[in-house]
C-alpha positions in Angstrom: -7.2 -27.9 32.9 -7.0 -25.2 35.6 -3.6 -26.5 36.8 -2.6 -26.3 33.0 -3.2 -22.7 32.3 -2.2 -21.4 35.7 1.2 -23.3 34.8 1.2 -21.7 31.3 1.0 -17.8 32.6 3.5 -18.6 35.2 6.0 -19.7 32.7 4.9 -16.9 30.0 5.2 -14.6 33.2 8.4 -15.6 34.2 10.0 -15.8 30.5 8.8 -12.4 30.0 11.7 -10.9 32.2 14.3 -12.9 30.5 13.6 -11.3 27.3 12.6 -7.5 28.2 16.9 -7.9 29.5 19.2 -6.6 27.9 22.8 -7.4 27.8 25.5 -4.6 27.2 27.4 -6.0 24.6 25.6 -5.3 21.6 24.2 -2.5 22.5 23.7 0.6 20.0 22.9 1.2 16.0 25.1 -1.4 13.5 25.6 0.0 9.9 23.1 -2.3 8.3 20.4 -1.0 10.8 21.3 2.7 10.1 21.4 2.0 6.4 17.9 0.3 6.8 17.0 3.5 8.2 18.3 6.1 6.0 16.5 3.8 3.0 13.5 4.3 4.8 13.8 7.9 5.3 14.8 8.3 1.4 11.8 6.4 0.3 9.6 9.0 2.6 11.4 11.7 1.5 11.3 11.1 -2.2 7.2 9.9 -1.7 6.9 13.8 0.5 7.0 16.0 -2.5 4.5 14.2 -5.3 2.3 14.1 -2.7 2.4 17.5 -1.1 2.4 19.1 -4.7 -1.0 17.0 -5.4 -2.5 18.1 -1.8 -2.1 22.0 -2.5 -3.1 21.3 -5.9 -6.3 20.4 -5.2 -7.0 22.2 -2.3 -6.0 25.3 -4.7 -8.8 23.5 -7.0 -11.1 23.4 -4.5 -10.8 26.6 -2.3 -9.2 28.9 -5.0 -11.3 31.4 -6.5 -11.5 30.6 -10.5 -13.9 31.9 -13.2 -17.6 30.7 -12.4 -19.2 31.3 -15.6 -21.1 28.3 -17.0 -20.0 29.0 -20.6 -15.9 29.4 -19.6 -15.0 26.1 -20.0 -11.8 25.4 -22.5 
């Protein structure tokens, strides 16, 4: 049992190299990936306004002064 585990992290150990390589073809941004990207970035862009304009809306509901009468309610 020892043997097998101390066989398994050398192998796990020694693979780990092979894949942290990297090879120079290949290397750099294809159009799919930057498309993936710029989808992405649209979806947090478009989802960035909604919720900004519901954040300063509330906090204006909360920390802005408004009429404090009991009986001013419409």
């Amino acid at each position: 049992m020892k043997r097998t585990l101390s066989t398994l992290i050398l192998i796990a150990a020694s693979a780990s190299t092979a894949f942290a390589s990297g090879s120079a073809e290949g290397s750099g941004f294809g159009l799919v990936t930057l498309a993936f990207l710029g989808f992405f970035a649209l979806i947090i862009a478009t989802q960035l306004l909604p919720g900004l304009t519901l954040f300063i809306t509330g906090a204006k509901g909360i920390f802005g002064k408004g009429n404090k009468e009991a009986g001013s309610h419409r």
